[in-house]
NUKOLTOR-188929 format. One line per 8 residues: number of its first residue (from 0); for each residue y, x, z of C-alpha. Coordinates in pm, whole numbers, plus 50000, padded with zeros to 5 digits. Each point is the difference from the previous one (the first is absolute). Example, Ala and Ser with C-alpha at 12.3 -4.5 7.8 and 13.67 -1.06 7.14 Angstrom:
<recs>
0	49550,51230,50780; 50344,50137,49934;
</recs>
This chain:
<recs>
0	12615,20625,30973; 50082,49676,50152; 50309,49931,50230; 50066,49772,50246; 50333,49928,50224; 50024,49809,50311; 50115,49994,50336; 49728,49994,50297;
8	49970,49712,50233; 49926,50177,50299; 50240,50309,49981; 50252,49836,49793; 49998,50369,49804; 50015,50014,49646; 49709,50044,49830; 49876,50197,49630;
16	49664,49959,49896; 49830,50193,49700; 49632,49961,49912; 49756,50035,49690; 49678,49912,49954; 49737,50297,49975; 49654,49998,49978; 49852,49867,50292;
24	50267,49823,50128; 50418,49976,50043; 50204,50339,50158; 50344,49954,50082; 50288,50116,50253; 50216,49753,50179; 50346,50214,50126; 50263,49747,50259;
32	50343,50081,50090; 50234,49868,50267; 50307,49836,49858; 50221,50222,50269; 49718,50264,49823; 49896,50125,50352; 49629,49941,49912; 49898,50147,49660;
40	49610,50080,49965; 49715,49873,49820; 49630,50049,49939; 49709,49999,49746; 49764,49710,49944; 49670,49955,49837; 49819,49651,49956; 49644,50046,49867;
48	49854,49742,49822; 50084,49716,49738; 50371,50099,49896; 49994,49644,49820; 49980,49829,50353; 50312,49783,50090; 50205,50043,50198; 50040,50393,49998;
56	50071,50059,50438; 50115,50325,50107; 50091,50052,50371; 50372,50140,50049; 50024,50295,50186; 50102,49824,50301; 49626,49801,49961; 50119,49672,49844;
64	49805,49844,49733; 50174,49991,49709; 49889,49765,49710; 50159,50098,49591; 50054,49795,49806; 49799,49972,49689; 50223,50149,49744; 50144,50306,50110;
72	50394,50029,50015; 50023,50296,49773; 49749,50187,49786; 49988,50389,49885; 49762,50203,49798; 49905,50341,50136; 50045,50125,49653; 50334,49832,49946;
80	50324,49984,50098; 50025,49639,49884; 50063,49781,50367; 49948,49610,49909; 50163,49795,50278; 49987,49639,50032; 50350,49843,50027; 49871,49620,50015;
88	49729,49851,50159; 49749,49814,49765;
</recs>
């Protein structure tokens, strides 16, 4: 599982994304909060296709495009409880 954080442009909510790749194509889940935490929802995504295509663009779930970055912020296994998280950028 990969993990992304990141604050929308358009809502100014904040923003987790996980994803994986799967046969077929990338499924993932984006969930956004309200800092005063009035607005707490989220929804599924699924991008068919090339999961190797860059930039990875999910919509949040007030409709803005959202680009991630190539490496993910965090990474988990789905078998593990082993969380590797990125504390500089390269």
């Amino acid at each position: 599982m990969n993990y992304h954080w990141a604050d929308c442009p358009n809502c100014h909510c904040h923003l987790a994304v996980n994803w994986t790749v799967r046969p077929g194509g990338i499924l993932g889940s984006v969930r956004r909060w309200s800092a005063d935490r009035s607005i707490n929802d989220g929804k599924p995504f699924e991008l068919a296709g090339d999961a190797a295509a860059k930039p990875i663009v999910v919509a949040c779930v007030c409709g803005a495009p959202l680009p991630l970055p190539d490496a993910p912020d965090a990474v988990g296994g789905e078998r593990s409880d082993d969380l590797r998280v990125r504390l500089t950028a390269d």
